[in-house]
C-alpha positions, 0 to 999 in steps of 0.5 A, a space after each residue: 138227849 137233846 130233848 132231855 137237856 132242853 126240858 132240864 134247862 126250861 125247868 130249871 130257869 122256870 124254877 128260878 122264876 119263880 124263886 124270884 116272884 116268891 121273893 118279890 111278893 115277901 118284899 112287896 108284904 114286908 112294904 107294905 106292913 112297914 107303911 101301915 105301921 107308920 101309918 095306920 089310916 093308909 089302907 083306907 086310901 091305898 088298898 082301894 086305890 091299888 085295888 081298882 088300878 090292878 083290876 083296871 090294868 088286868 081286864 085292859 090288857 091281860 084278862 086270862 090272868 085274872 083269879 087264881 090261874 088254876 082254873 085257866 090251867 084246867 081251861 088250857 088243859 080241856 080239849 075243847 081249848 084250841 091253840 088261839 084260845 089257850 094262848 089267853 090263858 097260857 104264853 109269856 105276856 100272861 106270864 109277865 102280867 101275872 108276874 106283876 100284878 099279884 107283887 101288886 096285890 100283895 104291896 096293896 094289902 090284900 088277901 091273896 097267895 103266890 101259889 095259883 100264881 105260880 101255876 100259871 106263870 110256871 104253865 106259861 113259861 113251859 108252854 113257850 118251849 113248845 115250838 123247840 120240839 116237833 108236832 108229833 113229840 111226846 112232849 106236846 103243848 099240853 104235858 108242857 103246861 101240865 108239868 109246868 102247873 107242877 113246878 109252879 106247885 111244887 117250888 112254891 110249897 117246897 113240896 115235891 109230892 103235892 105237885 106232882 099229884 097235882 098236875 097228875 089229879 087235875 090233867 092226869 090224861 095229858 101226861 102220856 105213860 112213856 113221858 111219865 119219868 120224863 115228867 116226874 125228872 123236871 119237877 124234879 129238876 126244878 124242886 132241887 133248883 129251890 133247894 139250892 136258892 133258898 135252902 131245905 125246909 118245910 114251907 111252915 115248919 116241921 112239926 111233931 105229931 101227937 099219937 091219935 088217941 080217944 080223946 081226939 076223935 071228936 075234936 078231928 070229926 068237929 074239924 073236919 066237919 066245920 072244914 068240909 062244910 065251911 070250905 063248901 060254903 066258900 066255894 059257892 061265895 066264889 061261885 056266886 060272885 063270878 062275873 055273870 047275868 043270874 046273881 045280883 052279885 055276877 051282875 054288878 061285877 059284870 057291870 061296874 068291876 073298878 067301882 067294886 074293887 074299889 068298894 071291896 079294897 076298901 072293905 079288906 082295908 077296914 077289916 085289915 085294920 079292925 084286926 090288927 093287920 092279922 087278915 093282909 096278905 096269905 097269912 103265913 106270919 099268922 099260921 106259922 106263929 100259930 103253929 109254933 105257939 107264939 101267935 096270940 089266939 083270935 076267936 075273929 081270924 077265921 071269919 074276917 080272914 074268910 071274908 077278906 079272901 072271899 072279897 080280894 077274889 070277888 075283885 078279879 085281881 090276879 091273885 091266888 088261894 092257896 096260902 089263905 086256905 091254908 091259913 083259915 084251915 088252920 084256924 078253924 082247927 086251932 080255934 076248935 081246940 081252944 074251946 074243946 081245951 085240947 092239944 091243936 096240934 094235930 087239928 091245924 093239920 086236920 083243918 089245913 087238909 079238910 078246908 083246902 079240900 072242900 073249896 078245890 076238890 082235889 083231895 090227893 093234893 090237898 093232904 098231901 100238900 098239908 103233910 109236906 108244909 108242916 113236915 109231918 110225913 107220919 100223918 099221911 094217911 090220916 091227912 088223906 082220908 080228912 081230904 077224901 071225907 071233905 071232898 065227898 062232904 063239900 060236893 053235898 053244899 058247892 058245886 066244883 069250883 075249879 071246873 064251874 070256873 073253867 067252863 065259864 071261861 071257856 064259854 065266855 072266851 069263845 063268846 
């Protein structure tokens, strides 16, 4: 019982936390949108500058919070990371930083999401518990971390189901069958938490689904097929931009990273203005407006924005993917059925589970992820055999993202 009530207790407060990081980033977007109302130039000077400061702050003193976090959760996991090393990727000083500084890149405009953030601030709040339970405990540092990922997951999207298989699809071995129910209670626990801090609602909307008909099945192969490969190809513009010795891209971020922060910001900056702000931030007014129907169509969101998260990740800020994935799966399938002249409700769903599922290649969480933000429950299978097809069809252009990063860290860090 004592373990119970100490697990219930850290996941509720890792809850709250993160409640409070969700609100903080919006307030951190509403700022931002109101200065450049003001001021339309400003990005020009505040996103690169902001840009190279949170680089500068990150690789000074928290470099384990740089990207996403869900690479450094998959690191923490490995059995080859030992406690010293999994201490870089997971503990309360990442947690703080990370905290800070993604509430940093959302006031400097850049594109990003809360919800690899979350993730890793969520593992590393949970990991600090760790010394309450003795060594020989079911309840070890790494079902900490992985239920920790879960709830971070989970409380961001509001959806329960996705981050449980989440934590259960990327660290499946961590999680000991007698501590199954234990772990499924906490996330659990801390989804309620949300509920009653910020009210029951889907992350988007709901959303009623068409019937499938004939006349759909070549928009939802279209859809799938430019969202696998797209998704890929993102995956490898990741990949290729990592900090390493073999590209030209590694090589200069490995070299000059402040100086490129400041030349991407300034890039994001432009494009931001170009398209009328539609590309700042994760998206969400945009996909949403989408969704409901009173977002204008842009034939340019699905590049600009590709690029524009491409380049905030290029940069090294701690920032996540999420959302912006999200958003341009969504695109791509509400810009299939303006040109096919077909009703896109259906495809955003479509888009959102095929383009998440090439670049993280993690098909279960992918669909059912998609299918809980739109509250669209009816279309699970159809989202998970979108996810399934995407993941089989991105491992033909990309190499795994999510583990390519890891391995790299784990090399690196032990260097």
């Amino acid at each position: 019982m004592k373990n119970f009530l100490l697990l219930a207790i850290a996941s509720i407060f890792t809850s709250s936390i993160i409640v409070s990081f969700l609100e903080l980033c919006q307030i951190a977007v509403d700022t931002f949108i109101d200065m450049t109302e003001h001021t339309w130039w400003l990005p020009l000077i505040w996103t690169p500058t902001l840009t190279m400061l949170i680089v500068f702050i990150t690789n000074r003193f928290a470099p384990g919070t740089a990207g996403s976090g869900n690479q450094q959760i998959k690191a923490a996991l490995d059995d080859q990371c030992d406690d010293q090393t999994r201490s870089k990727f997971v503990s309360l000083k990442v947690a703080v930083f990370k905290y800070f500084s993604t509430v940093m890149g959302f006031f400097a405009g850049l594109s990003i999401g809360r919800e690899g953030p979350t993730v890793q601030i969520a593992s590393s709040v949970m990991y600090s518990i760790r010394k309450f339970f003795p060594q020989d405990s079911k309840f070890t540092s790494k079902f900490l971390i992985s239920v920790g990922g879960a709830i971070g997951l989970a409380v961001a999207f509001k959806a329960i189901i996705a981050g449980t298989v989440f934590a259960l699809e990327e660290s499946a071995n961590t999680v000991k069958r007698n501590s199954r129910v234990m772990y499924f209670t906490m996330i659990t626990f801390a989804v309620v938490t949300c509920f009653m801090l910020e009210g029951f609602h889907p992350f988007y909307t709901n959303i009623d689904m068409p019937t499938i008909s004939l006349d759909m099945i070549m928009p939802l192969i279209v859809t799938v097929l430019i969202g696998a490969v797209l998704g890929g190809l993102f995956a490898r513009c990741l990949l290729a931009s990592m900090p390493n010795r073999k590209t030209l891209l590694g090589i200069f971020k490995s070299n000059h990273p402040i100086i490129l922060a400041g030349i991407l910001g300034l890039v994001i900056a432009v494009i931001g203005i170009l398209c009328g702000g539609i590309t700042y931030s994760d998206g969400y007014n945009y996909t949403k407006g989408t969704i409901i129907g009173s977002q204008d169509f842009s034939l340019w969101f699905v590049p600009l924005k590709f690029i524009a998260t491409w380049f905030t990740a290029w940069t090294g800020v701690p920032a996540g993917m999420f959302s912006p994935l999200l958003s341009i799966g969504a695109g791509i399938g509400n810009t299939v059925g303006e040109i096919l002249s077909v009703n896109p409700t259906l495809l955003l769903m479509c888009g959102m589970t095929s383009f998440l599922s090439a670049v993280i290649r993690a098909p279960l969480t992918s669909g059912f992820l998609a299918v809980e933000v739109l509250g669209a429950y009816t279309m699970i299978p159809l989202a998970l055999l979108v996810s399934l097809l995407s993941d089989k069809i991105s491992d033909q252009v990309s190499p795994p993202l999510w583990l390519t990063q890891k391995n790299s860290l784990l090399y690196n860090t032990k260097k």
